[in-house]
C-alpha angles and dihedrals in degrees: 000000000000107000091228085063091043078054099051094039089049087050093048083047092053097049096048108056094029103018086222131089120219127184119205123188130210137172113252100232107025126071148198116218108207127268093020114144109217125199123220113219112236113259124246114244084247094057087050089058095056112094117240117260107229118189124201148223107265105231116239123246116255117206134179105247134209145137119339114221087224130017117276139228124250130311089355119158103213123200125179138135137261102241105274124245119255081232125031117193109247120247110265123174123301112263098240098222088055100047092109093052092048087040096060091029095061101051117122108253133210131215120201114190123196110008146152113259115203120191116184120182123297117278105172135016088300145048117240127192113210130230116201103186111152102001084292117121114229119192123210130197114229101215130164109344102356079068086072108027109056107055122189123299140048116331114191130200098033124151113205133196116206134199106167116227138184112260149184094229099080095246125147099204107030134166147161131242119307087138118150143138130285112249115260088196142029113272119193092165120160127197130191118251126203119192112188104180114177100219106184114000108287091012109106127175133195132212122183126188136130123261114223120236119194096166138075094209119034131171135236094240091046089056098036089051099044096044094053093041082055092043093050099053094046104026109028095239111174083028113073084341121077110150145037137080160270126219122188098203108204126215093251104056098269125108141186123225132210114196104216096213101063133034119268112272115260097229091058085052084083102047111112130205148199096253087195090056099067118108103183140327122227117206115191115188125189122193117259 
């Protein structure tokens, strides 16, 4: 057994018969026996004098995440690019009314695939399950379904899609839904993308492009976020642009809308999709 997965069980075992983690440190070839009293020699006026050395936590990365062209090994934190647009629109200034959407829309976002999700009781109003990639504690908001479907204990295989946000609870690294599955296969999976934006009344222009799938289940946040980030760099939403739409049309008839004037609702943060099963998405943008 790999030590990276003695670690993760050993965490998961921590949190759930405690709901804490704690780390202890030992030398590997000196030991204390219990209940021994230990003298400290008296330091020399020279080694008073020294200052302290004090180390320091090492920062994650942090890494914009979206789609892998191929499934990942555990624990990977995955970062590449939606194919660019041959012309993407110029900068202007930040439409006032929209700051906080481009605010929250243009936060770098992170991707863990294949991790170990821990949920303890309930200590406040909400449920949280708990990432543990890279020794760092992620908590995530069980919301709408998620509430239901993920009980207590250790869920394995779980792909999470993270967008940190301030909270009420007290907790550093927070996020929302974004919950789904790890692939059991590969998924290289494009759907077409077009994009109408009325530029000036009575002055419409089309884009037309695909938009690249590499899950078999994929969130609604993961998909709203991703798509208006995408939306902001190349076609100044939340600039000269403040409304429209985007509609994920499914294979089967059915289709998912995100309204472009207000933040996605938490409770569809947790609503999960067949990737594969998506046919096209429509975005439909109108001038501030």
């Amino acid at each position: 057994m790999k030590m990276r997965t003695i670690t993760k069980a050993s965490l998961a075992l921590g949190f759930l018969t405690t709901g804490i983690i704690t780390t202890t440190t030992q030398t590997a070839n000196a030991s204390t026996p219990p209940s021994v009293k230990t003298e400290q020699v008296p330091k020399t006026n020279a080694e008073k004098a020294l200052p302290a050395k004090i180390e320091q936590v090492p920062k994650p990365n942090v890494e914009k995440a979206s789609p892998l062209n191929e499934s990942t090994t555990p624990s990977t934190k995955v970062g590449t690019s939606q194919p660019q647009s041959t012309n993407p629109t110029p900068p202007s200034e930040i439409n006032p009314k929209y700051k906080g959407l481009r605010s929250y829309y243009t936060k770098p976002s992170l991707e863990f695939k294949n991790e170990l999700g821990i949920i303890i009781k309930k200590w406040t109003t909400i449920r949280f399950m708990n990432i543990v990639p890279d020794y760092f504690i992620y908590k995530i908001a069980l919301v709408g379904k998620d509430d239901k479907k993920y009980g207590e204990g250790v869920h394995r295989h779980v792909d999470v899609f993270i967008v940190l946000e301030q909270n009420k609870y007290g907790v550093d690294k927070y996020s929302v839904g974004g919950i789904t599955k790890a692939n059991r296969k590969k998924v290289d999976h494009k759907a077409g993308i077009s994009i109408t934006k009325e530029v000036k009344k009575g002055t419409i222009s089309h884009d037309v492009s695909e938009y690249k799938i590499t899950k078999e289940e994929i969130s609604l946040k993961e998909l709203d976020f991703k798509l208006r980030k995408q939306l902001i760099e190349q076609h100044n939403l939340y600039g000269n642009i403040g409304s429209g739409t985007i509609v994920i049309k499914m294979k089967n008839g059915g289709k998912y809308t995100f309204e472009l004037h207000k933040k996605l609702q938490q409770h569809r943060m947790a609503e999960v999709i067949d990737g594969t099963n998506i046919d096209r998405i429509e975005v439909n943008l109108k001038s501030s």
